[in-house]
mmCIF file of the N, C-alpha and C atoms, coordinates in Angstrom:
data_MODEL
# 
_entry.id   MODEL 
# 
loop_
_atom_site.group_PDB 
_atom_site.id 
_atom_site.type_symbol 
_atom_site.label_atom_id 
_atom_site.label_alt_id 
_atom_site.label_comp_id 
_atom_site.label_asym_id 
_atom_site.label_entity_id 
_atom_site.label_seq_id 
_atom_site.pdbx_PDB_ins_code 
_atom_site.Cartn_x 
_atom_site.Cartn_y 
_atom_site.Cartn_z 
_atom_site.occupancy 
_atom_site.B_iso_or_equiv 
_atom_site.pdbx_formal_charge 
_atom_site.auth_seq_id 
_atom_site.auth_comp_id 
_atom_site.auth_asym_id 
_atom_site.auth_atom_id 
_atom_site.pdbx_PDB_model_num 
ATOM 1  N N  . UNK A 1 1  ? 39.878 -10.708 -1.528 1.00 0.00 ? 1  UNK A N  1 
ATOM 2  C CA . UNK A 1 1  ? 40.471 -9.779  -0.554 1.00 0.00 ? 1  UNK A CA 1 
ATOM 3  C C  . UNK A 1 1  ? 40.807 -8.439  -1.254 1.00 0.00 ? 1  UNK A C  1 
ATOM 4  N N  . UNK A 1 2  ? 41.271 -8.707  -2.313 1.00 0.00 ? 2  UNK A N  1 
ATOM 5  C CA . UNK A 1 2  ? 41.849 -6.989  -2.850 1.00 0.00 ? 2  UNK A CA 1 
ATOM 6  C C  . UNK A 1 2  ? 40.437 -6.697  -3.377 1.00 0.00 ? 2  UNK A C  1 
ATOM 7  N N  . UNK A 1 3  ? 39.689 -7.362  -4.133 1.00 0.00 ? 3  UNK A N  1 
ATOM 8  C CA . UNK A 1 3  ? 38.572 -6.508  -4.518 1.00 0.00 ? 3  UNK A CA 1 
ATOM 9  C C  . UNK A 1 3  ? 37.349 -6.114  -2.951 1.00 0.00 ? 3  UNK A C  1 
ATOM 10 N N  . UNK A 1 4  ? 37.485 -6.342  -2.152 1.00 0.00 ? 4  UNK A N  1 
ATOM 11 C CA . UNK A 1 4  ? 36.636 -5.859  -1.194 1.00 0.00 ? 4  UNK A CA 1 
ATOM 12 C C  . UNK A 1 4  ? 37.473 -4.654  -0.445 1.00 0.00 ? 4  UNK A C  1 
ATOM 13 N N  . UNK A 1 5  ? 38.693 -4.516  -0.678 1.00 0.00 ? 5  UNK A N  1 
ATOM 14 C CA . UNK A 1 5  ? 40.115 -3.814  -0.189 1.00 0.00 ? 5  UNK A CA 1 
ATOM 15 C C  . UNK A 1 5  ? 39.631 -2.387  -1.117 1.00 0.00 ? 5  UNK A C  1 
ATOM 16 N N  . UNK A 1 6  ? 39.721 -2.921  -2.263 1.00 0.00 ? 6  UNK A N  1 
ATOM 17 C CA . UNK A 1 6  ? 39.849 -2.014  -3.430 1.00 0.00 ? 6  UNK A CA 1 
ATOM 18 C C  . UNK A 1 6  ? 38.426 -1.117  -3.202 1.00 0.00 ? 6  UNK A C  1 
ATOM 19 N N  . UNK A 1 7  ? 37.236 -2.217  -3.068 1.00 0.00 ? 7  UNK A N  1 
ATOM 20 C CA . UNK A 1 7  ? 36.047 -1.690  -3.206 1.00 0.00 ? 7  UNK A CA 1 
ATOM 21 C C  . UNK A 1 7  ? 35.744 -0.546  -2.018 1.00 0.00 ? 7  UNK A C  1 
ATOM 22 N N  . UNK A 1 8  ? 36.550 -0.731  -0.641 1.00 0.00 ? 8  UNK A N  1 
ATOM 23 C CA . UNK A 1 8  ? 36.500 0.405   0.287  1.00 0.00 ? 8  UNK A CA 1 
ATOM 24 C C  . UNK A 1 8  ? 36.973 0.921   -0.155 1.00 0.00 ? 8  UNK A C  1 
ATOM 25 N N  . UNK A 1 9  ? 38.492 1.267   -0.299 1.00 0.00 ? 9  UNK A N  1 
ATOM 26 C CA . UNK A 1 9  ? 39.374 2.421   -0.745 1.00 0.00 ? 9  UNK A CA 1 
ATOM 27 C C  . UNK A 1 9  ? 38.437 3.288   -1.282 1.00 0.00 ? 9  UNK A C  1 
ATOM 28 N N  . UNK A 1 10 ? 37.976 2.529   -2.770 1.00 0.00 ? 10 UNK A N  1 
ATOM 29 C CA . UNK A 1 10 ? 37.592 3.309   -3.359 1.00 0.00 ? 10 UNK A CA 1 
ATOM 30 C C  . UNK A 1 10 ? 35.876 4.155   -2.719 1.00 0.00 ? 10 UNK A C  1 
ATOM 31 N N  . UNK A 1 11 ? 35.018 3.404   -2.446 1.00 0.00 ? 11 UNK A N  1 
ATOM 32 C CA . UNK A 1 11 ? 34.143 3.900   -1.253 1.00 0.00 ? 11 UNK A CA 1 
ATOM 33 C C  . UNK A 1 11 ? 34.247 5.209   -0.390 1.00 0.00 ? 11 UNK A C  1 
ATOM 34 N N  . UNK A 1 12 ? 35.624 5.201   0.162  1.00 0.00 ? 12 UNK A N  1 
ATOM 35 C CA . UNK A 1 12 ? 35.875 6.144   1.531  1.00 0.00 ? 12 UNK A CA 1 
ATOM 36 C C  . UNK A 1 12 ? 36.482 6.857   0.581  1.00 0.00 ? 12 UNK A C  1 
ATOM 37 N N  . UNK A 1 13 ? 37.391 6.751   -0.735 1.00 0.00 ? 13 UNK A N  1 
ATOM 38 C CA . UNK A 1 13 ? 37.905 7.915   -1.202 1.00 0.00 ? 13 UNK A CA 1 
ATOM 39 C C  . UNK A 1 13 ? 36.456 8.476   -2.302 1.00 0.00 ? 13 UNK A C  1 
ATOM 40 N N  . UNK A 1 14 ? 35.565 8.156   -2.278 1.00 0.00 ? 14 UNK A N  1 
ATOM 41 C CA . UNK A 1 14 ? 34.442 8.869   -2.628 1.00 0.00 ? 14 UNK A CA 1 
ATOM 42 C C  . UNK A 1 14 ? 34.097 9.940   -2.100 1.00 0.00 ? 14 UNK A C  1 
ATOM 43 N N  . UNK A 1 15 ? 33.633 9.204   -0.537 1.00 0.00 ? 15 UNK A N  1 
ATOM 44 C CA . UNK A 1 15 ? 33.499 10.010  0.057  1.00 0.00 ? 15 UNK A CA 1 
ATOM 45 C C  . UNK A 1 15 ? 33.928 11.098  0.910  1.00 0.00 ? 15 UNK A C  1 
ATOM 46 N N  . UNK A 1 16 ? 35.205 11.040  0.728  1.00 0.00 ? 16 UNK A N  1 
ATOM 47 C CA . UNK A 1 16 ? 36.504 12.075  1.239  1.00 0.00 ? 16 UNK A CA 1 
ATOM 48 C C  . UNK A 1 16 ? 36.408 13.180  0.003  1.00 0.00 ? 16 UNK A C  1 
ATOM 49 N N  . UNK A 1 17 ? 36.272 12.812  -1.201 1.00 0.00 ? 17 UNK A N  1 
ATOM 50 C CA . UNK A 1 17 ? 35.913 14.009  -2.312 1.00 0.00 ? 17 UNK A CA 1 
ATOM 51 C C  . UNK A 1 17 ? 34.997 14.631  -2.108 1.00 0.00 ? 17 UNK A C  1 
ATOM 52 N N  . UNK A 1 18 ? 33.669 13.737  -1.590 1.00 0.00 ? 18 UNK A N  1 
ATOM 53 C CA . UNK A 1 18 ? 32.277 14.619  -1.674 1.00 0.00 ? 18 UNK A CA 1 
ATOM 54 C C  . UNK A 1 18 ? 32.406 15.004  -0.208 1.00 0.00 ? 18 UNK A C  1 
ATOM 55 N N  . UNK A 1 19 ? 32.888 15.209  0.970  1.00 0.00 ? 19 UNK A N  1 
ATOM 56 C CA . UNK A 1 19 ? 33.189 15.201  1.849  1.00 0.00 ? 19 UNK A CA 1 
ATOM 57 C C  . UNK A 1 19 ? 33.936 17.168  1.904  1.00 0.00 ? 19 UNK A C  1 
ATOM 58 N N  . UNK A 1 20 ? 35.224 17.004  1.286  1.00 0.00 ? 20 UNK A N  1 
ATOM 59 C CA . UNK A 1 20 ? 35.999 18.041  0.980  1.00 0.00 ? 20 UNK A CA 1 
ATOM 60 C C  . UNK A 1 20 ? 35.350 18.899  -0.430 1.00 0.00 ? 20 UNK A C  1 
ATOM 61 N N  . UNK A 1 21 ? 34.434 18.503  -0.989 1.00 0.00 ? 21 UNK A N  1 
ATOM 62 C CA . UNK A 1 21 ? 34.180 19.332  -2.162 1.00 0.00 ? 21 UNK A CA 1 
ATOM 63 C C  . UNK A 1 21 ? 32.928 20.383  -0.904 1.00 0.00 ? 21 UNK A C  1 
ATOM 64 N N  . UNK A 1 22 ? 32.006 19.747  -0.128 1.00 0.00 ? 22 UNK A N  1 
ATOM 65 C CA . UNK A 1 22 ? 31.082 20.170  1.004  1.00 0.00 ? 22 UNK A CA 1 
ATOM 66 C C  . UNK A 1 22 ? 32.035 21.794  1.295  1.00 0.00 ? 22 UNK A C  1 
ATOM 67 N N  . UNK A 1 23 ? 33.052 21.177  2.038  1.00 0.00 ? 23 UNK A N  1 
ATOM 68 C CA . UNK A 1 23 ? 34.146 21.843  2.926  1.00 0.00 ? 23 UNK A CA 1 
ATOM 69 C C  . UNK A 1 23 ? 34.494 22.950  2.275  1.00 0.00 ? 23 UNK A C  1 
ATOM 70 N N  . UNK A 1 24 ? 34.851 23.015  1.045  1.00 0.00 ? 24 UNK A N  1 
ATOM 71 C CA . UNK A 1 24 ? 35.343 24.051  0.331  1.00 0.00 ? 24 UNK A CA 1 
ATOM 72 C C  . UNK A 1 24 ? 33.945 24.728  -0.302 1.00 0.00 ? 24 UNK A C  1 
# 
């Protein structure tokens, strides 16, 4: 459970960086 937890987090906060790096 935490590593599939962990493994989104970390996933969507990937892509919220490459997401906002776009943006700026």
């Amino acid at each position: 459970m935490v590593d599939t937890k962990s493994s989104k987090k970390d996933k969507e906060r990937g892509r919220d960086k490459t997401r906002k790096r776009a943006a700026s």
